[in-house]
C-alpha positions in Angstrom: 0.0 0.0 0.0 1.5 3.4 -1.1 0.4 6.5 0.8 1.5 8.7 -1.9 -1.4 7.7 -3.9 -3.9 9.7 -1.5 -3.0 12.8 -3.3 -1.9 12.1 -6.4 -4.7 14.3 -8.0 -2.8 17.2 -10.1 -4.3 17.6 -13.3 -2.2 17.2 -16.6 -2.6 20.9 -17.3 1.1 21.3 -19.5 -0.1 19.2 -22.4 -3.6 20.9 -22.9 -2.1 24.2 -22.3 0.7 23.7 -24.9 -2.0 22.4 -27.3 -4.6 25.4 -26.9 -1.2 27.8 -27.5 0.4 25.7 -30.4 -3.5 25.3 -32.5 -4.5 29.3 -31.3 -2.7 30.4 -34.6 -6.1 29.3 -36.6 -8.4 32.3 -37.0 -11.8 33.0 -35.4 -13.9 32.6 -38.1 -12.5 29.4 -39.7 -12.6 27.7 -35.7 -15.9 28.9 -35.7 -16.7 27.3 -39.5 -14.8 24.0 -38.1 -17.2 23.6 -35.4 -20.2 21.8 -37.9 -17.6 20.6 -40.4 -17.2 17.6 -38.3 -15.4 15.6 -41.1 -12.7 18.2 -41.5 -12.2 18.4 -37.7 -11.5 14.5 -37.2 -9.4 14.6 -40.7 -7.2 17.5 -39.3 -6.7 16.6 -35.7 -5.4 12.8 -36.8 -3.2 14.7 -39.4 -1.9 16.8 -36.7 -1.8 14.1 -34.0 -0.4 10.9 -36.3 1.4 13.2 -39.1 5.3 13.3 -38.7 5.7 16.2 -36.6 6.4 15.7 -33.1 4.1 16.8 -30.3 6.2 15.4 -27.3 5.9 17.8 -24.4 9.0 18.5 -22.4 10.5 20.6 -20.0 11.2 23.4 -23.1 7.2 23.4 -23.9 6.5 23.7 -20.5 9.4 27.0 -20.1 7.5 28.3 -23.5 4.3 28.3 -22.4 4.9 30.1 -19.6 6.4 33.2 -21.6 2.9 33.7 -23.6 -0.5 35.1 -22.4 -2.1 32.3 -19.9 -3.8 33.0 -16.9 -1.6 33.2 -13.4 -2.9 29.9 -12.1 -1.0 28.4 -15.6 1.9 29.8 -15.2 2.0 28.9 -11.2 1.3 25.3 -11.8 3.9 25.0 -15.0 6.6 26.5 -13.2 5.8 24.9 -9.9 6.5 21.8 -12.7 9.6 23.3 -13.5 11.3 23.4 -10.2 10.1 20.3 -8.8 11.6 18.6 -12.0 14.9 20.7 -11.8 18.3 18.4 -11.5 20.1 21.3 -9.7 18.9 23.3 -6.1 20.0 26.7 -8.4 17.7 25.8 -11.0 14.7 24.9 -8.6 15.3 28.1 -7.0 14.7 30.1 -9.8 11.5 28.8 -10.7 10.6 28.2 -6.9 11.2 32.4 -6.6 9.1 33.3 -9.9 6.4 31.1 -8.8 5.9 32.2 -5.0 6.3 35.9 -6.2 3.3 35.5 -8.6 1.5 33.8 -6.0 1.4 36.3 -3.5 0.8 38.8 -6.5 -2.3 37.4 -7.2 -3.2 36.9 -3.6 -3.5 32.7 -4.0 -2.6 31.8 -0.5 -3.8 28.0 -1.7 -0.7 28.1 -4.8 1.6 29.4 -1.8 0.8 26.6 0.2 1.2 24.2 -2.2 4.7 25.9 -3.5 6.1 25.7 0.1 5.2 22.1 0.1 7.1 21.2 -3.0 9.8 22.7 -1.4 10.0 20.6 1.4 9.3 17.9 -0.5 12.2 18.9 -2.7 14.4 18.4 -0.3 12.9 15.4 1.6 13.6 13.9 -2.0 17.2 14.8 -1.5 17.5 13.4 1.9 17.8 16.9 3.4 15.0 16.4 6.2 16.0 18.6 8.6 15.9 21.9 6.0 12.4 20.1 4.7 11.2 19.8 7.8 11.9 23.3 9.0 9.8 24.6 5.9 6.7 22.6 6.9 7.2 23.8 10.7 7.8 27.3 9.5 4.3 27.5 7.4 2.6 25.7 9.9 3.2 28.2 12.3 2.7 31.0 9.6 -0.8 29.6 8.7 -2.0 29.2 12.5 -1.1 32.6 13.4 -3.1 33.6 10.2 -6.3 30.8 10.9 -5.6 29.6 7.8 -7.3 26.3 8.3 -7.2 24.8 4.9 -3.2 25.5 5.4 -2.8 23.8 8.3 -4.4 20.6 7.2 -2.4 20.4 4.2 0.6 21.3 5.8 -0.3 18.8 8.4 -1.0 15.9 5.8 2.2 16.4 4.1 4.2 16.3 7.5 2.7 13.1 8.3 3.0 11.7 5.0 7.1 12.4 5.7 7.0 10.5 9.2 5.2 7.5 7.7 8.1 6.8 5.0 10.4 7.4 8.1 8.3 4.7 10.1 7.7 7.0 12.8 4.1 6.1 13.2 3.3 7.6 16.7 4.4 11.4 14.8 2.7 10.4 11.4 -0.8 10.2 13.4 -0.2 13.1 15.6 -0.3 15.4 12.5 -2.7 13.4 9.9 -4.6 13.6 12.6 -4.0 17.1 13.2 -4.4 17.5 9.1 -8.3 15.7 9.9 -8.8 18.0 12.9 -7.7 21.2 10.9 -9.8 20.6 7.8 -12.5 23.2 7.5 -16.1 22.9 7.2 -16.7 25.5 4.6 -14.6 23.1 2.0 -15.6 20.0 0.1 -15.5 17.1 2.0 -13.0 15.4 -0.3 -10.3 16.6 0.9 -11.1 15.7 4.5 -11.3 12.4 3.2 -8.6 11.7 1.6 -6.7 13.0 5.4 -9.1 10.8 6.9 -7.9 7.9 4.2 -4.4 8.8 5.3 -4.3 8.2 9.0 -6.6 4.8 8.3 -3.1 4.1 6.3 -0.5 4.7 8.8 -3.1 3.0 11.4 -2.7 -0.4 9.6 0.8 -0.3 9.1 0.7 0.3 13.1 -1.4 -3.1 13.8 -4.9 -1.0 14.8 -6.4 -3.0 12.1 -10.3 -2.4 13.4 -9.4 1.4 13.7 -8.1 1.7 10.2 -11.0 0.0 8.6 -13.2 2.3 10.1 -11.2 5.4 9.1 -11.2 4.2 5.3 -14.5 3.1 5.1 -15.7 6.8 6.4 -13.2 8.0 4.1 -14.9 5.8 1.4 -18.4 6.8 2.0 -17.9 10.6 1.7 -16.1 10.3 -1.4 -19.0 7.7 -3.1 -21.4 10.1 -1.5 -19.9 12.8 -3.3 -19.9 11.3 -6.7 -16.0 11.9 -6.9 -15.8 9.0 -9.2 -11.8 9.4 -9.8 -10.6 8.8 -6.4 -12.8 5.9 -5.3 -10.3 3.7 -7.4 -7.2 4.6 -5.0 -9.5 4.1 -1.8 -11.0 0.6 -3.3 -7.7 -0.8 -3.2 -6.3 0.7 -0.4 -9.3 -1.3 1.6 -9.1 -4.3 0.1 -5.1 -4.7 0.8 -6.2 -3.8 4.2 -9.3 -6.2 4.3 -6.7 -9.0 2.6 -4.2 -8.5 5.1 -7.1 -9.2 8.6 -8.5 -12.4 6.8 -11.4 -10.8 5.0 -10.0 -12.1 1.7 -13.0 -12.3 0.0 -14.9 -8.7 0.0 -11.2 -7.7 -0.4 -11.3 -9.4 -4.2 -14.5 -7.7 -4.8 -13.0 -4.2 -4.0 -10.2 -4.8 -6.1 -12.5 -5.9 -9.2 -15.0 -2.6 -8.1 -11.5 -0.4 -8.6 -10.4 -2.0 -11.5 -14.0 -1.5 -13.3 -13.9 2.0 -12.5 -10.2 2.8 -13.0 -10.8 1.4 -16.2 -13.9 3.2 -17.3 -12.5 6.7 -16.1 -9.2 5.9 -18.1 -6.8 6.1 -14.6 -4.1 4.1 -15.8 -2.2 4.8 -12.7 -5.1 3.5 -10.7 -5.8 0.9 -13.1 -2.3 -1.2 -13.1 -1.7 -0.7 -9.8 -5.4 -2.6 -8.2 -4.4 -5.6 -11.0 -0.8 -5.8 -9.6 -2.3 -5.9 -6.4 -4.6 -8.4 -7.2 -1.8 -10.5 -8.8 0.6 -10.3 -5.7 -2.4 -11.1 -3.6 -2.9 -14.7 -6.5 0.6 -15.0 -5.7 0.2 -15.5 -1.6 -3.1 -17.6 -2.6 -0.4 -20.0 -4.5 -2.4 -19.1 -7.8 0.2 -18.6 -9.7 -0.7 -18.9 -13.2 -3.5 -16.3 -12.6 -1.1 -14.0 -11.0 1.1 -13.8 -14.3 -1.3 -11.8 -16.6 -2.1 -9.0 -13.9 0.9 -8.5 -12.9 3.0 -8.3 -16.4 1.0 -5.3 -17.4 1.4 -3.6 -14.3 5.4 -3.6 -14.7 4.8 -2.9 -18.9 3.1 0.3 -17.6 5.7 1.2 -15.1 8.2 0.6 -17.2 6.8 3.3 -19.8 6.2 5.6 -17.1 9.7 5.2 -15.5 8.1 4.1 -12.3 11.7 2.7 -10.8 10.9 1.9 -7.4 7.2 0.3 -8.3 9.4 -1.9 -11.2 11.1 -3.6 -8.2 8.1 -4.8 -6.2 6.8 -5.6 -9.8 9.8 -7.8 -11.0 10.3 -9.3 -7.4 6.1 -10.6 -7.7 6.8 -11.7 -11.0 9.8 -13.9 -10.1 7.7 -15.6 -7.3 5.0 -16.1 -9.4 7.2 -17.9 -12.3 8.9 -20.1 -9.3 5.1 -21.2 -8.2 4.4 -22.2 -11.8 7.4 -24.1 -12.6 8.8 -21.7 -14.9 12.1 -21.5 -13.9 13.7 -19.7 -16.8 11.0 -16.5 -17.0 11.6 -16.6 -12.8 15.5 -16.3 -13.5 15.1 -13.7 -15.6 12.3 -11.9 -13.3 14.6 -11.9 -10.6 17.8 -10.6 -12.7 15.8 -7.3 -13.5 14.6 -7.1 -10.2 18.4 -6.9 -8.4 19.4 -4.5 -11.5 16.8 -2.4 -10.8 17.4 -2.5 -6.9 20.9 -2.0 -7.5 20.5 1.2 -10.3 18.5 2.9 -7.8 20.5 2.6 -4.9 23.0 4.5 -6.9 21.1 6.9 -8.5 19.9 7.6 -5.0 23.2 8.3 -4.2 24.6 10.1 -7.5 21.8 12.7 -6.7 22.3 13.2 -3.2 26.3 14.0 -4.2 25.2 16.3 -7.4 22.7 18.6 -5.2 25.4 18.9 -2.9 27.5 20.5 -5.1 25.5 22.4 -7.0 24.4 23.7 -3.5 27.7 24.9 -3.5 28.3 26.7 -6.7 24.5 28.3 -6.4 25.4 29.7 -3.2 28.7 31.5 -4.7 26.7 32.8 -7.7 25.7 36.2 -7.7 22.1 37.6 -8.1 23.2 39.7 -11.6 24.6 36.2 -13.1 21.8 34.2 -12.1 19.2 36.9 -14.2 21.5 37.4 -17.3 21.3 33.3 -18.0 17.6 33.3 -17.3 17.3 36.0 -19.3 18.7 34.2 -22.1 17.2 31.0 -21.8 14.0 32.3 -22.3 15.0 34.3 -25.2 16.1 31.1 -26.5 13.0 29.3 -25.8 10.9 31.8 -27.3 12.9 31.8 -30.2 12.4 28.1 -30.4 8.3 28.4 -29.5 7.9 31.0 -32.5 9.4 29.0 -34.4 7.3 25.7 -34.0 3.8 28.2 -34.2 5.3 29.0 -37.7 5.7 25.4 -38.9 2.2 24.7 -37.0 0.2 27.3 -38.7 1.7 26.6 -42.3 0.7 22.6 -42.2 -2.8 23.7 -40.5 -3.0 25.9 -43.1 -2.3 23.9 -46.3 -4.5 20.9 -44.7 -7.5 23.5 -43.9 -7.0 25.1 -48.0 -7.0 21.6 -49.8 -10.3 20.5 -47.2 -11.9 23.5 -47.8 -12.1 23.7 -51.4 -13.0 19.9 -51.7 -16.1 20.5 -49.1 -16.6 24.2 -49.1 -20.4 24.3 -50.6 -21.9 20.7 -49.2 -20.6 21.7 -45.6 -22.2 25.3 -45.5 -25.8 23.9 -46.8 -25.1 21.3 -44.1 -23.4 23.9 -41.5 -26.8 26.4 -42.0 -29.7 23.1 -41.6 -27.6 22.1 -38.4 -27.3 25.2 -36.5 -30.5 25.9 -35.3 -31.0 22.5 -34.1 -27.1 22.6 -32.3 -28.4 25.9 -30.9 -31.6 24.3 -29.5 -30.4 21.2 -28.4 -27.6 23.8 -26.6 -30.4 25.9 -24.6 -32.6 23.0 -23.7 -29.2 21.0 -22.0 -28.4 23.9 -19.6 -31.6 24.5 -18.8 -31.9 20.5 -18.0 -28.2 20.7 -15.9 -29.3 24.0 -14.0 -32.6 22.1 -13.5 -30.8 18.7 -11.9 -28.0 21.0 -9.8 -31.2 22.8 -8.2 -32.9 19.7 -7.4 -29.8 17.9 -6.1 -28.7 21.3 -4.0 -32.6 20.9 -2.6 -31.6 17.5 -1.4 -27.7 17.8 -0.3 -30.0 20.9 2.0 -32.8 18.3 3.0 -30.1 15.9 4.4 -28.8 18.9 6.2 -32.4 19.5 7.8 -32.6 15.7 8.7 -29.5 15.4 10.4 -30.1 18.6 12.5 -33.2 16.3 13.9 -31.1 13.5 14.8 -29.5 13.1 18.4 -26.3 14.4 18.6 -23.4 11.9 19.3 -22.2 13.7 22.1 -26.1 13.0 23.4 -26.3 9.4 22.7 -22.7 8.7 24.3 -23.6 10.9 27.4 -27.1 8.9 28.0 -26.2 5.4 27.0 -22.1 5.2 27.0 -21.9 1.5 26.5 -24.5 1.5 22.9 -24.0 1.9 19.1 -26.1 3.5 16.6 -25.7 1.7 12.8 -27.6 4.1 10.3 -27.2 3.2 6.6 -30.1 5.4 4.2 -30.9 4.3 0.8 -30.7 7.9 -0.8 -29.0 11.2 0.6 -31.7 11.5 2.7 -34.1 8.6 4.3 -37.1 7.6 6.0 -35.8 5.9 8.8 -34.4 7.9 11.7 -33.4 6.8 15.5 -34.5 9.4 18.5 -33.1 9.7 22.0 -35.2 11.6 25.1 -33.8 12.0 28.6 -37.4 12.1 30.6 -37.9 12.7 34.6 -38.2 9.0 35.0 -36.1 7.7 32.5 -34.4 7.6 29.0 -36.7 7.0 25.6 -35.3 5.4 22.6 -36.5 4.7 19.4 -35.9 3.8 16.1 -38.3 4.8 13.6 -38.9 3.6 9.7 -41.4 6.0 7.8 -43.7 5.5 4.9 -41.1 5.1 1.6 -37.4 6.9 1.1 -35.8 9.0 -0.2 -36.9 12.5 0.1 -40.7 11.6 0.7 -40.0 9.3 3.3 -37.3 12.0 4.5 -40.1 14.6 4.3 -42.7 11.9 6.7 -40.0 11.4 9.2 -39.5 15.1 9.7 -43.7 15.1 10.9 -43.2 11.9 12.4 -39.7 13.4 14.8 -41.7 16.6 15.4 -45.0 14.5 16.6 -42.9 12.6 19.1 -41.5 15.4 20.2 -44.3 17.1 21.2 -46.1 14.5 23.1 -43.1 14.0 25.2 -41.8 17.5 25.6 -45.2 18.9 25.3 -47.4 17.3 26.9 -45.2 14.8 29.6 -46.3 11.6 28.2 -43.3 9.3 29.1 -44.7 5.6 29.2 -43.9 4.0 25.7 -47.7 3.0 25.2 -48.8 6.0 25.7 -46.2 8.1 23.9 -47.5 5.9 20.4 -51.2 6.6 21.3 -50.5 10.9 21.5 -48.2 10.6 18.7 -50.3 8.8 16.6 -53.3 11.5 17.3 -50.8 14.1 16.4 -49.4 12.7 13.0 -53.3 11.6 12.0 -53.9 15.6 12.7 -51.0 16.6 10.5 -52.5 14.7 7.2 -55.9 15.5 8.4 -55.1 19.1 7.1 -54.3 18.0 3.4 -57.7 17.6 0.9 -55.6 14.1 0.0 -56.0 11.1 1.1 -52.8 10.1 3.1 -51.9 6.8 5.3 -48.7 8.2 5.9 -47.1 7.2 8.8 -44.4 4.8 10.9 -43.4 1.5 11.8 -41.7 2.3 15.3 -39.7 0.4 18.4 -40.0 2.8 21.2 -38.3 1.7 24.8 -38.1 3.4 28.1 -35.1 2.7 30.2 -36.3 3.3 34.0 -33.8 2.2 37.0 -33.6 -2.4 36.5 -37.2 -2.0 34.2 -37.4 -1.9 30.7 -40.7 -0.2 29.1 -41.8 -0.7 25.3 -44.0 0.0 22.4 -43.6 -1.2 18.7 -45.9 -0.3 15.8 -45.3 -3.9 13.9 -41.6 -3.5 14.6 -40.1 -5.6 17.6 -37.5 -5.4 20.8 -35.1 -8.1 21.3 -32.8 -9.0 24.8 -30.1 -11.4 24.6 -29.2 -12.5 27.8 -27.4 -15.5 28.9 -26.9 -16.6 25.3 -30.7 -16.5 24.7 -32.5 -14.2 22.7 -36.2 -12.7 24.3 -38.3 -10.8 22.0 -41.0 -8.2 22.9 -43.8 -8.0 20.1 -45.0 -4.5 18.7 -48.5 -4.2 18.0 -49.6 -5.2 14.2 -50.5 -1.4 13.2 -48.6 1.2 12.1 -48.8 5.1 13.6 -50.9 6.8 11.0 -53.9 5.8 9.3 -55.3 2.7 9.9 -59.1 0.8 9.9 -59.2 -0.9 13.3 -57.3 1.0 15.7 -57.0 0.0 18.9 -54.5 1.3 22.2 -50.9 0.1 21.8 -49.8 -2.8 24.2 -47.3 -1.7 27.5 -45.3 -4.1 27.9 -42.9 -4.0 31.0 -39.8 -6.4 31.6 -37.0 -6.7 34.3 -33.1 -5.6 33.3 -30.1 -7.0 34.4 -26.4 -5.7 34.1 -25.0 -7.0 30.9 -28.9 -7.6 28.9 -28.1 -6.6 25.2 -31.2 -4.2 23.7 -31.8 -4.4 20.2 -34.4 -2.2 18.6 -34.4 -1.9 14.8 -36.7 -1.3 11.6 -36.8 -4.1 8.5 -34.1 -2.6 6.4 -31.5 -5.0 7.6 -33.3 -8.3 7.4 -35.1 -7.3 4.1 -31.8 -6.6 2.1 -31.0 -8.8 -1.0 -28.2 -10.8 -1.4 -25.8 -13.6 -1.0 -25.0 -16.4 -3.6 -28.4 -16.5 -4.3 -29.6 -12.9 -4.3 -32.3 -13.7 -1.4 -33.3 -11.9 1.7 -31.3 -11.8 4.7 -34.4 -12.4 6.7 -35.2 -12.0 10.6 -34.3 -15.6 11.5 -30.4 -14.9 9.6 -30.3 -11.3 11.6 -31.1 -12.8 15.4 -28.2 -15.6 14.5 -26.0 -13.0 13.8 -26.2 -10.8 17.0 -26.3 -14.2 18.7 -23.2 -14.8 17.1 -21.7 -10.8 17.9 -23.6 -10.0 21.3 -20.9 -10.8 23.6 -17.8 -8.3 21.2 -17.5 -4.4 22.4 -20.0 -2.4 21.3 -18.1 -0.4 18.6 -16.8 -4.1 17.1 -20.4 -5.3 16.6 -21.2 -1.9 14.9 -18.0 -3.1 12.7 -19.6 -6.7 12.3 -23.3 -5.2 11.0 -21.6 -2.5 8.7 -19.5 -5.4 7.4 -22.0 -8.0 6.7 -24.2 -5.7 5.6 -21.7 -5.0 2.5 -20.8 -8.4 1.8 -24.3 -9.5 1.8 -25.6 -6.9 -0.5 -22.4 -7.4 -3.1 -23.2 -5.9 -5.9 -26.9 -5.5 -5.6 -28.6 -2.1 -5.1 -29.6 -1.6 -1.1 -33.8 -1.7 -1.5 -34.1 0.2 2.2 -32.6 2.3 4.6 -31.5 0.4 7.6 -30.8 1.7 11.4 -29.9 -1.0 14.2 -29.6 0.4 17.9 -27.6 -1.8 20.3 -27.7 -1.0 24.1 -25.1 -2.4 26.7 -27.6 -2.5 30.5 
């Protein structure tokens, strides 16, 4: 597992930029002729991107582009390519100055950040940690003082990131989990994530295997929630090596094929190779050798084209086990012979670099200001000579290709051009009107959710009433018709969990009458005993609907228990309460009618039980047991669900929550969940 891959994110921005500069030559109105000659377009760009001139960018395009009229944020990001590329400290100085200097012209205190920790990185890279480590310290201190947040976490992730690779776990959580803490609320949550995706990393490699999982499957969840499609390839197979290594072999498999579908799709080659290596090192240690051969030979093929050194070893080192476990012991020689050359060629590269920056430290620190501008001065006079001089070759082939098109296609095109406009126009207006549409409607709901969880008990609440519990809370949708609530009464504590007519944002929109309703008979009007507490609320909900002209049976299956001193109180509207005690499971039926609307109502059933120190409380609604799933693609079913927290009752409370939330996932597989689900597990 490589924690370097958390935030390997940058965009390629140099090769777009130098094509938008190298093509900008074309005029106005022949681009804007080009756009409905679609023919013309796809016979020009393959001339232009399979003809015989070369393309290839390099650190000379990247200098070039820089010189020419591209917004700030460009030229910041190709010159903070620049440095972090240079082979001396005097050239990554120069482009580390002109970089920071437009940075704090333009006021981007994010680009500053992010310049300072390429510069630390720089010289981490070098194996100068203590100056490295004195530039983080230094803007960590810088962006405190200034409660730059967003700073501090960064800074923060990147310190911990350094003490990982030096195995000093105990500092690499202090400050990932100083980066997490840090992390403001006003940003997207995806960067939170991937700090949160972090410290579950350095957690494994500590042995707090139950920890981690949690911390990457939160990680996990806020990213899927978020639709950020392109990183949930890097956290899928950060799990499942995780998963793999604790025994869960299996739902680690299925991650790994989940990331390599959607690596795949997205085009993330990085992504990609890396989750089939994986899979073929884990073959490997499951003795399957001759599967293990075809994922793991075009993971090295890739690394090998992208000069990916220090991956090329682990590769080659795989690939020589796997040829030993299938009897192939000439391809495993071979294997291993470019595994110890590569092992060896690094080493001393490793050191060859170390012993060149230390010189050229040296010379740059003898070098006067006046010499160091008269050479930059001339190389980019150089490199503009050289960048004119390609835009000239460019725009004489675009132009012959475009003249010999052109005449050819000149009067079926514009007949063609005129019919296709209006309809290109149309089709135009009527798509953002359809995006602006769907971003209002999914800002509605992203708010909705915001509403709902303000109803819920806070953590803080739940842990102060009932320390020794957990609360597992899974919705279909953003938001959900099932909701848990939590009451600290004169004579005792109320719980509930709650499951509301449909999902979604209707059944999200019945829960919020259903909270309120309970609410109000307890806070209201002092009705504590469970029995009695369904009866009002039911009046109040009926009263709610009651105002609409429609028809609605809107309403609640509920569990609703009183904890009072050694007794035990309940209610249920359909839905049950289960004690395990002794090894033996005792269940407390709920009435068979819902809270809303119903034909033959009649007064919910008290029911009142002794408690003894170490009874486990269970109170749930049916999304669990009626998921689909398994080999077969059936429900779980009630009987399979009391087995299971027969099987978990006796673990800490936080590992069963780990259990459900784990069995949950492997059950559904691939399958769509069909409910929201909420299990509430109380400790006496």
């Amino acid at each position: 597992m490589r924690l370097t891959k958390l935030c390997d994110f940058r965009p390629h921005i140099v090769t777009c930029s130098y094509i938008k500069r190298s093509i900008k030559v074309i005029t106005p109105q022949i681009f804007s002729y080009l756009s409905a000659v679609k023919n013309v377009w796809l016979f020009l760009i393959s001339i232009l991107c399979f003809g015989g001139t070369s393309l290839a960018i390099n650190r000379d395009s990247i200098l070039a582009i820089t010189q020419t009229d591209i917004p700030d944020s460009e030229k910041i990001s190709n010159l903070q390519i620049l440095a972090s590329t240079s082979a001396t400290i005097e050239e990554f100085y120069l482009y580390q100055r002109k970089a920071i200097s437009l940075a704090e012209k333009t006021q981007d205190t994010k680009a500053i950040t992010e310049l300072k920790i390429s510069e630390g990185n720089y010289y981490f890279d070098r194996q100068q940690d203590d100056k490295g480590m004195q530039v983080f310290l230094d803007e960590i201190r810088a962006a405190e003082a200034k409660k730059d947040s967003a700073s501090v976490s960064r800074l923060n992730y990147s310190v911990g990131v350094y003490y990982f690779y030096k195995s000093d776990i105990d500092n690499a959580i202090k400050f990932m989990t100083a980066s997490v803490d840090a992390y403001p609320q006003s940003e997207a949550e995806i960067g939170k994530a991937n700090s949160i995706m972090a410290l579950g990393v350095i957690l494994q490699n500590s042995g707090r295997h139950e920890e981690s999982v949690l911390y990457q499957k939160q990680a996990l969840k806020i990213k899927e929630d978020a639709g950020a499609w392109d990183q949930l390839p890097v956290s899928y197979t950060n799990l499942a090596e995780l998963l793999y290594e604790i025994g869960q072999k299996e739902e680690a498999f299925s991650l790994l094929d989940r990331s390599i579908r959607v690596a795949d799709s997205l085009d993330i080659k990085k992504s990609y190779f890396y989750a089939l290596f994986v899979k073929g090192e884990m073959y490997v240690n499951e003795k399957k050798f001759t599967e293990a051969i075809p994922l793991i030979k075009p993971a090295i093929a890739f690394w090998e084209e992208t000069n990916s050194w220090k991956d090329l070893t682990r590769g080659y080192n795989q690939l020589a086990a796997a040829y030993r476990g299938a009897n192939m012991p000439f391809e495993a020689m071979e294997a291993m012979n470019s595994y110890i050359t590569l092992k060896d060629s690094v080493f001393k590269v490793d050191q060859q670099n170390s012993a060149n920056d230390l010189a050229a430290k040296y010379e740059s620190d003898k070098k006067e200001l006046q010499i160091q501008q008269e050479k930059e001065a001339k190389e980019f006079a150089q490199k503009e000579k050289t960048l004119n001089e390609e835009a000239e070759f460019m725009r004489s082939i675009v132009f012959a290709i475009i003249g010999v098109i052109l005449i050819v296609n000149l009067i079926y095109f514009y007949k063609r051009y005129k019919s296709q406009r209006k309809d290109k126009e149309l089709i135009a207006i009527q798509k953002e009107q359809i995006e602006a549409r769907s971003q209002e409607i999914m800002d509605s709901i992203i708010y909705a959710k915001r509403i709902q969880a303000a109803i819920l008990p806070r953590e803080s609440k739940v842990k102060k009433l009932l320390p020794d519990s957990f609360i597992y809370y899974n919705p279909k949708d953003v938001v959900a018709g099932d909701f848990y609530w939590l009451e600290e009464v004169s004579d005792g504590i109320l719980l509930a969990a709650a499951d509301c007519t449909g999902h979604g944002v209707p059944g999200a929109m019945v829960s919020v009458v259903c909270n309120n309703s309970l609410n109000r008979a307890v806070q209201q009007m002092g009705v504590t005993n469970p029995a009695d507490v369904l009866n009002k609320t039911r009046e109040l909900v009926a009263d709610e609907f009651n105002k609409s002209e429609e028809n609605l049976k809107d309403g609640m299956d509920i569990a609703l228990c009183k904890f009072s001193g050694s007794k035990l109180y309940f209610a249920g509207a359909h839905n049950p309460l289960w004690i395990i005690r002794d090894g033996k499971l005792i269940e407390l039926k709920g009435d068979k009618q819902p809270i809303g609307a119903f034909e033959k109502e009649f007064p919910f059933t008290s029911h009142e039980t002794e408690i003894r120190k170490n009874d486990l409380v269970y109170i749930f609604t049916d999304g669990f047991s009626d998921q689909f799933g398994g080999d077969k693609g059936k429900k779980f079913k009630s009987a399979n669900f009391k087995n299971f927290l027969l099987q978990i009752h006796q673990l800490p409370m936080q590992t069963q929550l780990l259990e459900l939330t784990t069995m949950f996932g492997k059950w559904k597989g691939g399958l769509e969940q069909v409910d929201d689900v909420c299990v509430i597990g109380v400790r006496v």
